[in-house]
C-alpha positions in Angstrom: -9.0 22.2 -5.6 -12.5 23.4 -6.2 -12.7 25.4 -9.5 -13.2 28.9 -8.7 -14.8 31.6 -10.0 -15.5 35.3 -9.5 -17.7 35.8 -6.9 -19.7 33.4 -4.7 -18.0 30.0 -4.4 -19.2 26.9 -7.1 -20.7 25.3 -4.0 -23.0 28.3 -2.9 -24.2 28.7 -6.8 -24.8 25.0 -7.1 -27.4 25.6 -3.8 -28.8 29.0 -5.1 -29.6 27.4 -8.7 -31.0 24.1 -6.5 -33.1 26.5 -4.3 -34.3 28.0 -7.2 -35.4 25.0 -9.0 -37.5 23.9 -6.0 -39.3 27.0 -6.0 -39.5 27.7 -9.9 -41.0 24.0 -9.8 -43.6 23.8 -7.2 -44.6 27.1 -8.4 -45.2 25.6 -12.0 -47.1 22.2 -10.2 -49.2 24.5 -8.5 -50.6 27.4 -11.3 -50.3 24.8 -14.7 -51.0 20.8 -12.8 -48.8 17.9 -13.3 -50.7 17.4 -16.5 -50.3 20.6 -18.2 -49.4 20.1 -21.6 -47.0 22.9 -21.8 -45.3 21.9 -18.0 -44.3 18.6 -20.0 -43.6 20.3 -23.0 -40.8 22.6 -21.2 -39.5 20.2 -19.1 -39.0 18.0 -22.0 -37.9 20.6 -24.7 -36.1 23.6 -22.4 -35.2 21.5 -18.8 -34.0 18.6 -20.0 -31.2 19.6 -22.8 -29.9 22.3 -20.1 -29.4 19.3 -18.5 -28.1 16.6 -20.6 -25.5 19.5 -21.7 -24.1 19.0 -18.3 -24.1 15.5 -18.3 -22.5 15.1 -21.6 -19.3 17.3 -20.5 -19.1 14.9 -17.7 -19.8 11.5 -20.1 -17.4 12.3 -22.9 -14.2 11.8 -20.5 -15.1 9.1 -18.4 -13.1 6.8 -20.7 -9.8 8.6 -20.4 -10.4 9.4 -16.8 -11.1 6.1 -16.0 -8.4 4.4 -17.3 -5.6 7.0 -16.2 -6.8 7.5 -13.0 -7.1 3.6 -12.7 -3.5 2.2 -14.5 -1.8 5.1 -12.1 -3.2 4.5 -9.4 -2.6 0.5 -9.3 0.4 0.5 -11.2 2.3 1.5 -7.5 0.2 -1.0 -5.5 1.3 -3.4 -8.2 4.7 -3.0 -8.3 5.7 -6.4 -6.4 9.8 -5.7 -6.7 9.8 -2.2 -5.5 7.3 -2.5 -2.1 6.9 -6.4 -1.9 5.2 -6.7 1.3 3.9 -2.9 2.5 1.7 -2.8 -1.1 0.3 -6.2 -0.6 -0.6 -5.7 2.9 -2.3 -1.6 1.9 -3.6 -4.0 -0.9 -5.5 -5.9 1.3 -6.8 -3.4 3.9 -8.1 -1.2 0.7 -10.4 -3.7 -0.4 -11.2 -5.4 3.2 -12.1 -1.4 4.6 -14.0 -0.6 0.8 -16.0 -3.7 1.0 -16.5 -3.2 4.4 -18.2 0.3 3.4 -20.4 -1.1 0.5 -21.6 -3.3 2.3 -22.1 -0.8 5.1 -24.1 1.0 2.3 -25.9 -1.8 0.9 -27.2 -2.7 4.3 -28.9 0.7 5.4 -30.2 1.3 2.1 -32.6 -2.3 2.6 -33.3 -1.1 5.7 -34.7 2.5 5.3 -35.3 2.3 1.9 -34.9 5.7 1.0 -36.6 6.8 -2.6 -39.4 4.1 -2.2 -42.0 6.3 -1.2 -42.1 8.5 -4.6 -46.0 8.7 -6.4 -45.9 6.0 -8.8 -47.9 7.9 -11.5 -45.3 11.2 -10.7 -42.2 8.4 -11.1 -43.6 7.9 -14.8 -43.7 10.8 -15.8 -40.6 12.0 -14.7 -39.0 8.7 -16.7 -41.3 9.8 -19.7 -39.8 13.4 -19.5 -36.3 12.0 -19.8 -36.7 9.8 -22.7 -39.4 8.1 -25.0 -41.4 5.0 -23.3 -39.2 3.0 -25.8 -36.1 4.5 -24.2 -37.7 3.7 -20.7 -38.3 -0.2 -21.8 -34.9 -0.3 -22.9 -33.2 1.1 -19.9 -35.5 -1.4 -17.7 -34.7 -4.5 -19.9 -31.0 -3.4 -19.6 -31.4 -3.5 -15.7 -32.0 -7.2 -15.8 -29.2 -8.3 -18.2 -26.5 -8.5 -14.9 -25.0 -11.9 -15.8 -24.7 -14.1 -12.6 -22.3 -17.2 -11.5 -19.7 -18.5 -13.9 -20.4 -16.3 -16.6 -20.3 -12.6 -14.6 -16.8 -14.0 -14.1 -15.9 -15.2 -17.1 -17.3 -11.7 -18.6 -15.0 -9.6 -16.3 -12.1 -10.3 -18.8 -12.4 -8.7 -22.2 -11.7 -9.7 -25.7 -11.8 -6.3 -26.7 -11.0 -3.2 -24.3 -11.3 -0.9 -26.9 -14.8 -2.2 -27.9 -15.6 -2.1 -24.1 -14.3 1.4 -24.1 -16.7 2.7 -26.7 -19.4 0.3 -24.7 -18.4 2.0 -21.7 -22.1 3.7 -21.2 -24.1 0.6 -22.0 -22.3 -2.4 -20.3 -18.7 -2.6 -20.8 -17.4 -0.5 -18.0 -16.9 -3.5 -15.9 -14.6 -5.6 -18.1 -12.8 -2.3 -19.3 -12.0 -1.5 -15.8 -10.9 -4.8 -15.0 -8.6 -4.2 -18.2 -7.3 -1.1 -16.4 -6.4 -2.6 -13.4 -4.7 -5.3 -14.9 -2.3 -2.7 -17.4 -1.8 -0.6 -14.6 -0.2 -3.7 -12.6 2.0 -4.9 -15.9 2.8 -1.4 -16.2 4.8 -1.4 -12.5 6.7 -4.8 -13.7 8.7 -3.1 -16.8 12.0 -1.1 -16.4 11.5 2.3 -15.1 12.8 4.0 -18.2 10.0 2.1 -20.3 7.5 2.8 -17.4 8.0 6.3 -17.1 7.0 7.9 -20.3 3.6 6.4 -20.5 3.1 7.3 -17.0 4.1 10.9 -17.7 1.5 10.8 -20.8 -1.2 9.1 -18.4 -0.7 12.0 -15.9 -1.4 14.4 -18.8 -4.4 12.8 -20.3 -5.6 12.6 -16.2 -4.9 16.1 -15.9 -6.8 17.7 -19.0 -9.9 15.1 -18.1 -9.9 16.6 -14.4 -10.1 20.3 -16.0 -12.6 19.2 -18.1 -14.9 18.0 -15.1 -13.9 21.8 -13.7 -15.2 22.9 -17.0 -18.7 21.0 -17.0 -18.6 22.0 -13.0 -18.8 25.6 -13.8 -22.3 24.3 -15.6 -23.6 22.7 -12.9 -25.6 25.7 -11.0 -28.0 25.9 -14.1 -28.0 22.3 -15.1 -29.5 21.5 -11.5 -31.6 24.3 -11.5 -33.1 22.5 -14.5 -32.9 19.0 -13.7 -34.7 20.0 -10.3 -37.4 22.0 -11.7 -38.3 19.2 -13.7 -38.2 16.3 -10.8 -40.3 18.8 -8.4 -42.5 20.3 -11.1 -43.8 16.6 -11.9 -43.7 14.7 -9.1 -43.7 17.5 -5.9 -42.4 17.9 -2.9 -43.1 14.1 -1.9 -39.8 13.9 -4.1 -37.7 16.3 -1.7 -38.3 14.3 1.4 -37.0 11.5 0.2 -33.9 13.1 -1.2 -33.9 14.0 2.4 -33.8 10.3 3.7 -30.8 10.0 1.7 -29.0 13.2 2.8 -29.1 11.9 6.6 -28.9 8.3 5.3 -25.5 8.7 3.6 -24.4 10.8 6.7 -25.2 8.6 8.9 -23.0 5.6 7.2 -20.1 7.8 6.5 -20.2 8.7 10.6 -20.2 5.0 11.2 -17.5 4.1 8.9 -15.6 6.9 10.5 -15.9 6.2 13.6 -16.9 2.2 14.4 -15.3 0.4 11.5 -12.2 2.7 11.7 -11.5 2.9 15.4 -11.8 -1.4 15.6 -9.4 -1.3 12.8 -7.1 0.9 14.7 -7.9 -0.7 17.8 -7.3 -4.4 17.0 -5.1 -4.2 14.0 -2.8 -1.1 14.4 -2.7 -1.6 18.2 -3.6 2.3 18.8 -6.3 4.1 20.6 -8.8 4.9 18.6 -10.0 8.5 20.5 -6.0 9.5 20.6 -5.7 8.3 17.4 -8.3 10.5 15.6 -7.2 13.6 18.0 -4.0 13.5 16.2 -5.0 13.6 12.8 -7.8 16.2 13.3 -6.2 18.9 11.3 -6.0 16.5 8.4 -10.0 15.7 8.8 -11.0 19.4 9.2 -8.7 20.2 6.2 -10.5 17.6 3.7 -13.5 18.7 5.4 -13.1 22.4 3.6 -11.4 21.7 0.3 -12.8 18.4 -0.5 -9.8 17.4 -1.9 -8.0 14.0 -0.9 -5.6 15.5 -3.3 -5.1 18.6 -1.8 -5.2 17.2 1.5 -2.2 14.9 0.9 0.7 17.4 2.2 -1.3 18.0 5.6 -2.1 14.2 5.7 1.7 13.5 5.0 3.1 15.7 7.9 0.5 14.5 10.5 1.2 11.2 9.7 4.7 11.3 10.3 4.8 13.8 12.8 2.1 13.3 15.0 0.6 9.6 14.8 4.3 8.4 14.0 4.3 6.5 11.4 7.5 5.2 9.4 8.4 8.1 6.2 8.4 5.3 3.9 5.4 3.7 4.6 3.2 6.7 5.6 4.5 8.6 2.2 3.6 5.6 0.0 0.2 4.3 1.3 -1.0 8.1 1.6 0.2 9.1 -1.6 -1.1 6.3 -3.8 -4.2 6.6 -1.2 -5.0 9.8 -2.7 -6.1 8.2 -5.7 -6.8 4.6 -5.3 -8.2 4.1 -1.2 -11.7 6.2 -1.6 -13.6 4.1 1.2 -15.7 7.4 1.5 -16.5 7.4 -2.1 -17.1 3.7 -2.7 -20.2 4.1 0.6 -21.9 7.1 -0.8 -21.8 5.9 -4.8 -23.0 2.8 -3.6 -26.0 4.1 -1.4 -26.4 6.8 -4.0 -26.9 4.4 -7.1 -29.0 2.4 -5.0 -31.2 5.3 -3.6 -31.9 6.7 -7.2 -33.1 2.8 -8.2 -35.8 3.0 -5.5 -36.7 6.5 -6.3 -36.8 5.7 -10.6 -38.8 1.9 -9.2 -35.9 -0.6 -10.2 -36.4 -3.6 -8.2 -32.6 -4.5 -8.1 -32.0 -7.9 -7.3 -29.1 -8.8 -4.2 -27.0 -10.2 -6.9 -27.8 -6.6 -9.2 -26.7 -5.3 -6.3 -23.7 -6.7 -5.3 -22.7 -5.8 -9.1 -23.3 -2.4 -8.6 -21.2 -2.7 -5.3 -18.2 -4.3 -6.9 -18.6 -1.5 -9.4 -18.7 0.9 -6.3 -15.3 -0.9 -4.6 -13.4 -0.3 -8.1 -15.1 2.8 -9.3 -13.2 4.1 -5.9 -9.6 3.3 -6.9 -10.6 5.2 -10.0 -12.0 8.2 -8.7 -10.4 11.8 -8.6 -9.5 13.0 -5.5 -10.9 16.1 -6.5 -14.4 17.6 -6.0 -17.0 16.4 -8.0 -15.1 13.4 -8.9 -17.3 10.6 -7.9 -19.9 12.0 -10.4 -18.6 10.6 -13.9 -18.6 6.6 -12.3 -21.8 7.6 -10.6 -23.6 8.3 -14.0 -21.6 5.7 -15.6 -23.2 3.1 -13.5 -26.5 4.6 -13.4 -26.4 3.9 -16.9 -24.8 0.6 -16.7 -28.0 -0.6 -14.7 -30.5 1.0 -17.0 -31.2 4.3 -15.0 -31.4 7.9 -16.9 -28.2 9.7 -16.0 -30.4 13.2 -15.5 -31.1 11.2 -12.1 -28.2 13.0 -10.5 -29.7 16.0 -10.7 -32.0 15.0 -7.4 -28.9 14.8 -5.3 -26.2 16.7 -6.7 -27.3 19.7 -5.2 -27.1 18.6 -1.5 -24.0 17.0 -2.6 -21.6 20.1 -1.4 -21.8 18.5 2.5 -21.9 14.7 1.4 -18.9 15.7 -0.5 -16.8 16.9 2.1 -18.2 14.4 4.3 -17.1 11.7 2.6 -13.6 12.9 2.0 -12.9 12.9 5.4 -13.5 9.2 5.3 -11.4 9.0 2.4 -8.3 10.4 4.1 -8.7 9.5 7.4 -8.8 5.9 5.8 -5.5 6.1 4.0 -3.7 7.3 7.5 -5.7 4.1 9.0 -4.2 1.9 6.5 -0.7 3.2 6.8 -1.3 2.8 10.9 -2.3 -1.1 10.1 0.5 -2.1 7.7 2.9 0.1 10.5 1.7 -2.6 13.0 1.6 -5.7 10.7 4.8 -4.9 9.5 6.4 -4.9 12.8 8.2 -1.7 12.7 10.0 -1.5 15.8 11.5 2.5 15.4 12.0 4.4 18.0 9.3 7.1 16.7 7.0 4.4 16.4 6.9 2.4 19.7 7.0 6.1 21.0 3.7 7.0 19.6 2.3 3.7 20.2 3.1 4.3 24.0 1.4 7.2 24.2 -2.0 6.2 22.2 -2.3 3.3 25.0 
């Protein structure tokens, strides 16, 4: 659940200290210039650590959140002897319904092109104000170091997780999550009472990383306040319209994902109606709409499943329930458009094949992503940083991210109760509740 404190909600503090950085800032541009000395002095100096303190609460357990949230969440899938067919097939429709989202993503964002009509001159010095020019040229020439063909392959396997691990922030989160997956699927072939007390640890370690993000959460109101005065203070309000194209543009996927790719899934793979289908999970989409939790979702999600669209207990319990972790379709579309958008707005000219990396990195940064709020953010930053863009970036976004947020998580549960209705039908399950409910959807 959302962390709370006393008083207003996180979400409405995260919007004040946004509103307040767009006002504190175009102030500042207006009375001192975009030139003034002390502007870039105090964005530099005062802005920008506020800032980075946020950021570096959220960087130092990516690592350990990654590769918990990751090994548990594939471990189940992976575990051939105990589902055999039911986590092959929820396999395959996770990665056929996240690519189909990415891809979603990666198309709108060549279309519109939201973040390309940013002042040059304001882009550079908003990039100077987060880092020297030799930090700049660096995280340029490490935008272009992507490997391609035969060798991005090869490259995928690691020699050395644990160097990959420390590498995590400068190019090894790739291979080290490909590591992850690949423990987490040996880790579901060895006896259960072998299995079981590394998962407990893993759950632990998952646990205290998820509080942690709660901690740095409880920063975020201030550290966007910052991050925003700075963006609007040197490059204006040109900069808050295009945050707006991505707003509506990440809206607009999510609605067609929901809504088109979904109901032809449901339609021509689980046999249902589409419109009847989504009337009778509606209390589990308004319910992820408020908490913003796929985890806390998951009982409501569970009983409509069962109860209402009729699904089989034993497959409905285990695609939703390893779905709250490792099917984040909604997740996977907005960190892809999201990464993309802030390489427009910062001027990296990503290539298609720079893309598709940072979509592969969006299709399995979404197995390992919380189900809590806020937990896209740590593989967002990761792979900002991965293609050579300054992690402060996030600040432009992450205070409209509130609706996004809840937004997307309907996707993300409305998906794993989509998969479940799909293996249901490709499974054949002839039960009585099931050719029931089927009858009536038709």
């Amino acid at each position: 659940m959302e962390p709370r404190g006393k008083g207003l909600p996180l979400h409405t503090k995260i919007l004040i200290g946004l509103i307040v950085g767009i006002i504190a800032g175009a102030i500042a541009q207006q009375v001192l210039g975009v030139d003034n000395p002390a502007l870039k002095d105090f964005v530099k100096n005062v802005t920008k650590p506020i800032g980075r303190l946020f950021l570096n609460m959220i960087f130092m357990v990516v690592v350990p959140l990654l590769f918990s949230a990751l090994v548990l969440g594939v471990s189940d899938l992976g575990d051939i002897r105990k589902i055999g067919r039911i986590g092959g097939k929820s396999l395959l429709m996770t990665f056929l319904l996240s690519g189909i989202a990415v891809l979603l993503g990666l198309g709108l964002v060549n279309a519109f092109k939201p973040g390309v009509g940013v002042d040059p001159a304001g882009r550079e010095r908003l990039l100077a104000s987060y880092g020297s020019n030799a930090d700049v040229a660096k995280a340029k020439e490490n935008a272009e170091k992507a490997q391609t063909g035969f060798d991005a392959i090869v490259g995928l396997i690691s020699d050395n997780p644990l160097r990959d691990a420390t590498e995590a922030l400068t190019g090894g989160l790739l291979p080290f999550m490909v590591f992850a997956l690949i423990f987490g699927i040996a880790l579901s072939t060895i006896e259960e009472e072998k299995r079981q007390p590394l998962r407990a640890l893993l759950e632990a370690i998952f646990a205290v990383a998820i509080r942690i993000i709660e901690f740095a959460m409880k920063l975020a109101p201030i550290a966007v306040a910052a991050l925003i005065f700075g963006t609007v203070a040197l490059l204006g309000v040109n900069a808050l319209l295009e945050v707006g194209k991505f707003f509506f543009l990440v809206l607009f996927a999510l609605a067609i994902h929901q809504f088109v790719v979904y109901s032809l899934a449901i339609r021509f793979i689980a046999k249902r109606n589409p419109i009847e289908f989504f009337r009778q999970i509606r209390t589990v989409m308004l319910t992820a709409f408020a908490t913003s939790s796929s985890n806390a979702t998951l009982p409501t999600a569970l009983k409509a499943a069962q109860e209402d669209v009729g699904l089989p207990r034993d497959i409905s319990s285990f695609v939703l329930t390893v779905g709250a972790t490792a099917n984040q379709n909604g997740t996977a579309l907005f960190e892809g458009i999201t990464i993309l958008f802030l390489a427009n707005f910062f001027g990296y000219d990503l290539s298609l094949s720079q893309q598709a990396v940072v979509m592969l990195l969006s299709i399995v940064a979404g197995i390992g992503t919380a189900g809590v709020p806020g937990g896209s953010w740590p593989m967002i930053m990761v792979i900002l940083v991965r293609i050579g863009i300054p992690p402060e970036a996030v600040g432009l976004v992450l205070g409209v991210d509130r609706i996004l947020d809840m937004s997307r998580t309907v996707l993300n549960v409305s998906g794993d109760i989509t998969i479940a209705a799909c293996v249901t039908a490709m499974e054949g399950d002839q039960r009585e509740g099931v050719r029931d409910a089927i009858e009536a959807s038709s």
